[in-house]
Backbone as a ProteinNet text record, in pm:
[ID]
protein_1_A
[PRIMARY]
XXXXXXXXXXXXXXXXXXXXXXXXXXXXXXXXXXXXXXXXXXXXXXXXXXXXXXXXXXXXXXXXXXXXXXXXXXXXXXXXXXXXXXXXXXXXXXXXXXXXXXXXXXXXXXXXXX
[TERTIARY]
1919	1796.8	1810.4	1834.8	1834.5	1704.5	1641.9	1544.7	1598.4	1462.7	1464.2	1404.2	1450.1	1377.4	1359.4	1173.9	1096.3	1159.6	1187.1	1173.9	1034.7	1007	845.9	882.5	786.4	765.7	680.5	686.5	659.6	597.1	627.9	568.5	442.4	307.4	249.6	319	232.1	270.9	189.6	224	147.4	153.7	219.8	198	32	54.1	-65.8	-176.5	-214.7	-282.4	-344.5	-269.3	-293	-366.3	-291.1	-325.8	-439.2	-500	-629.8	-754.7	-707.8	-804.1	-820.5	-702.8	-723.7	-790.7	-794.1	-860.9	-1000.4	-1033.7	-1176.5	-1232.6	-1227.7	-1251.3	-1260.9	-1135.5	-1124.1	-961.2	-1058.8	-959.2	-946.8	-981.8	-992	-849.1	-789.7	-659.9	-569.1	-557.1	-445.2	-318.1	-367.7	-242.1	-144.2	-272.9	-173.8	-47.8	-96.8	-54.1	62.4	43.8	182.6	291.1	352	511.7	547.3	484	492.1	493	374.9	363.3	441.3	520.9	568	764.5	802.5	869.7	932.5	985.5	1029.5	963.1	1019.3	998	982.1	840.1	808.1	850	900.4	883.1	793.4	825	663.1	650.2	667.9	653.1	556.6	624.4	540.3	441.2	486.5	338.3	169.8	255.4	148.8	65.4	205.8	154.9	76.1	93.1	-14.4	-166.5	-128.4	-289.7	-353.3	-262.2	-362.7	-367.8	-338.6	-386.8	-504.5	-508.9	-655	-764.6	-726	-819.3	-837.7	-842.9	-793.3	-942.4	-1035.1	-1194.5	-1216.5	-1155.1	-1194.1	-1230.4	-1360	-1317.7	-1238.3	-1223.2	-1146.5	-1125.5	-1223.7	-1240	-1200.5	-1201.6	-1104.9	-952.9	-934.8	-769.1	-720.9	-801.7	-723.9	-666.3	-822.6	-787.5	-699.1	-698.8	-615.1	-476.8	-412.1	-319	-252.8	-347.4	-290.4	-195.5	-256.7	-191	-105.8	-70.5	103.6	182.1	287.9	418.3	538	629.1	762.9	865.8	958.8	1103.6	1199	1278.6	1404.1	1512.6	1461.5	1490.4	1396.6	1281.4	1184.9	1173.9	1222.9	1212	1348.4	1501.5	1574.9	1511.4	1492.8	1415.7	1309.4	1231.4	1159.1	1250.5	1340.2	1414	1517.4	1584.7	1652.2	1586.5	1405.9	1322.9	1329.8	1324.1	1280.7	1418.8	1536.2	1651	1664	1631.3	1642	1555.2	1392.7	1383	1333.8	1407.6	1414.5	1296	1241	1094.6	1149.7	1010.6	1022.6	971.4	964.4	842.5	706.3	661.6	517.3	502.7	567.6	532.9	579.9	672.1	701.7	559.4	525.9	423.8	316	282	174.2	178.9	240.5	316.6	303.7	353.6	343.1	209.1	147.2	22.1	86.8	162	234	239.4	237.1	249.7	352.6	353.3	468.4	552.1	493.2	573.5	695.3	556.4	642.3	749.7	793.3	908.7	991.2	904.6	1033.1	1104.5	1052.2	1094.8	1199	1136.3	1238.2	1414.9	1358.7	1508.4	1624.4	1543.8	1636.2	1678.1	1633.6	1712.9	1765.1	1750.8	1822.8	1931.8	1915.9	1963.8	2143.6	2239.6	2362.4	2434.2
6449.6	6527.3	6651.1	6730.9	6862.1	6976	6965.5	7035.7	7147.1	7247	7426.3	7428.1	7521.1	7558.5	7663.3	7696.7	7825.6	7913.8	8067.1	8162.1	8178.9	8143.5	8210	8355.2	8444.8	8578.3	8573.1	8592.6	8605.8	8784.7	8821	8974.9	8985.3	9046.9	9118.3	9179.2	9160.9	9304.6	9417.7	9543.3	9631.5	9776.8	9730.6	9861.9	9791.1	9630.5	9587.4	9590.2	9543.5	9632.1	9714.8	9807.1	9949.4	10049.3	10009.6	10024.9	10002.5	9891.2	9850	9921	9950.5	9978	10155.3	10219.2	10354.3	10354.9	10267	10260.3	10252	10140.8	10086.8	10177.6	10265.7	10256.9	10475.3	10450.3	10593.9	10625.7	10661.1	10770.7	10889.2	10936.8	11087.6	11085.1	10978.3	11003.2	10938.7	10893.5	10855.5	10915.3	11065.6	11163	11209.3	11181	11182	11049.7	10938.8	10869.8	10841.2	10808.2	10833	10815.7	10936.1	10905.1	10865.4	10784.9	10644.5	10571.6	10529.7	10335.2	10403.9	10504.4	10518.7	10460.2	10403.1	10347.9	10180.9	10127.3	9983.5	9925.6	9929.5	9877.6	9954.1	9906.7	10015.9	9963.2	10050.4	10016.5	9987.6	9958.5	9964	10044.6	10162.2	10287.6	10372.2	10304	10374.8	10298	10194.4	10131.7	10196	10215.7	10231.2	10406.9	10464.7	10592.1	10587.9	10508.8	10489.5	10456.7	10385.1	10315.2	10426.1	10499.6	10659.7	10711.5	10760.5	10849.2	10788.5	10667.6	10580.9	10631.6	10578.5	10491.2	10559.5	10760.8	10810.8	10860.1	10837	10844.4	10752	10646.8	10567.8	10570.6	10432.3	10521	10489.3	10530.2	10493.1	10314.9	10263.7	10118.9	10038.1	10102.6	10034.3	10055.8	10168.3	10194.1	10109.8	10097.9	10018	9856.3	9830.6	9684.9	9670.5	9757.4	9777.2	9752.1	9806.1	9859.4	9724.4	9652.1	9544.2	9442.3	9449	9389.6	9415.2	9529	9556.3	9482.7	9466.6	9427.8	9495.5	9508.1	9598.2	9477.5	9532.5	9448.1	9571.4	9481.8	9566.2	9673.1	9685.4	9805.7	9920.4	9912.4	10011.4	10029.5	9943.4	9984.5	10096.2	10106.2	10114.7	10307.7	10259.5	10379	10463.5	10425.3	10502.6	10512.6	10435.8	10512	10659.2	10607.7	10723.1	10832.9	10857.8	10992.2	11022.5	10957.8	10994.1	11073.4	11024.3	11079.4	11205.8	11188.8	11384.3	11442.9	11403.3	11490.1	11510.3	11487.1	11525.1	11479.6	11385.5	11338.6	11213.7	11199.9	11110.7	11018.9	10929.3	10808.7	10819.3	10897.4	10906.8	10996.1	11100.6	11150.7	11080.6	11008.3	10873.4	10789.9	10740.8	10641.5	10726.3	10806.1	10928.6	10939.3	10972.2	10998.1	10824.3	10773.3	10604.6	10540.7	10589.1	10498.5	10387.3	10388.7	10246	10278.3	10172.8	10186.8	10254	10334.3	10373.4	10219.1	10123.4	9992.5	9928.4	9950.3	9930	9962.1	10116.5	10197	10156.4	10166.4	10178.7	10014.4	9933.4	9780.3	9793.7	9850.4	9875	9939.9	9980.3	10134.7	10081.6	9971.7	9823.1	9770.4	9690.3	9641.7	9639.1	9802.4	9796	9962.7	10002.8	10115	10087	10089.7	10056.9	10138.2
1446.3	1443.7	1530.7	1516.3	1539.9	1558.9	1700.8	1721.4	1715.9	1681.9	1691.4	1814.4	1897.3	1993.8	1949.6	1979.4	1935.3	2040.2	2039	2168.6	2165.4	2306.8	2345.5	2457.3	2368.7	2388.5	2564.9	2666.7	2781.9	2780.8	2749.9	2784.3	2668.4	2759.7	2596.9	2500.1	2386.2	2282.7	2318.4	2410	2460.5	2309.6	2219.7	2078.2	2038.7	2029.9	1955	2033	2153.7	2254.7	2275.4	2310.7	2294.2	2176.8	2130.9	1907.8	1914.2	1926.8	1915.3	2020.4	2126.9	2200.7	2183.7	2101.6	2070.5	1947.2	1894.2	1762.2	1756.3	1883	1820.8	1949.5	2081.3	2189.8	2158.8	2164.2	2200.4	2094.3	1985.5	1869.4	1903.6	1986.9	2041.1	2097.7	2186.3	2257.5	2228.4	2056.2	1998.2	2016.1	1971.5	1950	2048	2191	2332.6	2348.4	2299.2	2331.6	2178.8	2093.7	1948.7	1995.2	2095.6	2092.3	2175	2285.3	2378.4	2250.9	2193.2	2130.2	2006	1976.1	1855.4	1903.7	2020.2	2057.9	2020.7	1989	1956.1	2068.3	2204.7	2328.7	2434.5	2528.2	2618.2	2749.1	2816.8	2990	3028.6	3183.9	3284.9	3254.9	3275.5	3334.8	3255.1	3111.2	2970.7	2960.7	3000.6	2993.2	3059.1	3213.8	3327.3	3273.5	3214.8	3169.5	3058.4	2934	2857	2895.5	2995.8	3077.9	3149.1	3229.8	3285.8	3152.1	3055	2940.4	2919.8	2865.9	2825.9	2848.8	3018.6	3099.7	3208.9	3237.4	3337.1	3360	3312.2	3357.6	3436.4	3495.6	3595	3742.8	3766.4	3942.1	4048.5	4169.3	4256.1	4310	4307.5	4330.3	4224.1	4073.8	3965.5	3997.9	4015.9	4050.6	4159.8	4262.8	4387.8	4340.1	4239.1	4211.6	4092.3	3991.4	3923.6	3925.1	4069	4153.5	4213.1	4240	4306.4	4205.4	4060.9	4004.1	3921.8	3941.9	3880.5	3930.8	3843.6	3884.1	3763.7	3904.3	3889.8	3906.3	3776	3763.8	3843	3821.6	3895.2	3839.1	3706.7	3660.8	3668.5	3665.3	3716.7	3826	3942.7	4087.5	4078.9	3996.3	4016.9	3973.8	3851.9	3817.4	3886.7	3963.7	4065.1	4158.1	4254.6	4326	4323.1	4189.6	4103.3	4074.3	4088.6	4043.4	4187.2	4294.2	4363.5	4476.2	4430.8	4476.4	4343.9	4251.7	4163.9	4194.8	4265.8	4277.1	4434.3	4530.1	4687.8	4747.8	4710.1	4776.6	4941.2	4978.8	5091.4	5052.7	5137.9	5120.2	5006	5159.2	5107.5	4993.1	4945.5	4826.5	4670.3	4708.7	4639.4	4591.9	4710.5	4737.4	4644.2	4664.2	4631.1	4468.8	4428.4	4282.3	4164.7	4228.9	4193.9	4240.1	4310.6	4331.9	4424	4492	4512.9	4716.3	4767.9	4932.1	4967.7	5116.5	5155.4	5207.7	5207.9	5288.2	5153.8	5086.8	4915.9	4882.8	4887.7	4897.2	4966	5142.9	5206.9	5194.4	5194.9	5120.8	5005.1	4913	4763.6	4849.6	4917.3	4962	5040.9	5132.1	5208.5	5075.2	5021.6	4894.5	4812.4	4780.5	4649.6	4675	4804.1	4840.7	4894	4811.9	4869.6	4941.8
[MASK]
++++++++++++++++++++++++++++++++++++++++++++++++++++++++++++++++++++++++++++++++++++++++++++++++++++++++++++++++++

């Protein structure tokens, strides 16, 4: 007897998502958004950037809490470090740019900085 093991999908589907909430919410900022979800597979990054296009009428007390619940893999940390060495930033303008702590950074820069 020979079981199948199903693959279970762990990540949203953020095209179907998304799709939907430009559709039924706000058709006005489809066209901004197209050649992000017109992608196979999105990053964080595209992700987080699709979500400010949206959702960038929000207020400050949504963003903080918002904020708390990201999470970054280690190819997107690798990737924010890498923007942030092209383009000559510090910490805090790092931090600034990402929405993300200066403790955050300087944490990421011990670990993954060889």
């Amino acid at each position: 007897m020979d079981r199948q093991i199903q693959k279970i999908n762990t990540t949203p589907d953020y095209h179907r998502i998304y799709s939907d909430i430009l559709q039924l919410k706000y058709p006005e900022k489809e066209k901004y958004c197209q050649t992000i979800l017109s992608k196979k597979q999105l990053s964080v990054l595209e992700v987080i950037k699709v979500n400010d296009i949206i959702f960038s009428q929000q207020k400050k007390e949504n963003l903080a809490l918002n904020q708390m619940h990201r999470a970054y893999n280690e190819q997107v940390i690798l990737q924010i470090l890498n923007y942030q060495k092209r383009n000559n930033l510090n910490n805090t303008q790092l931090a600034l740019h990402f929405k993300l702590s200066r403790n955050t950074v300087a944490k990421w820069r011990k670990l993954y900085n060889k």
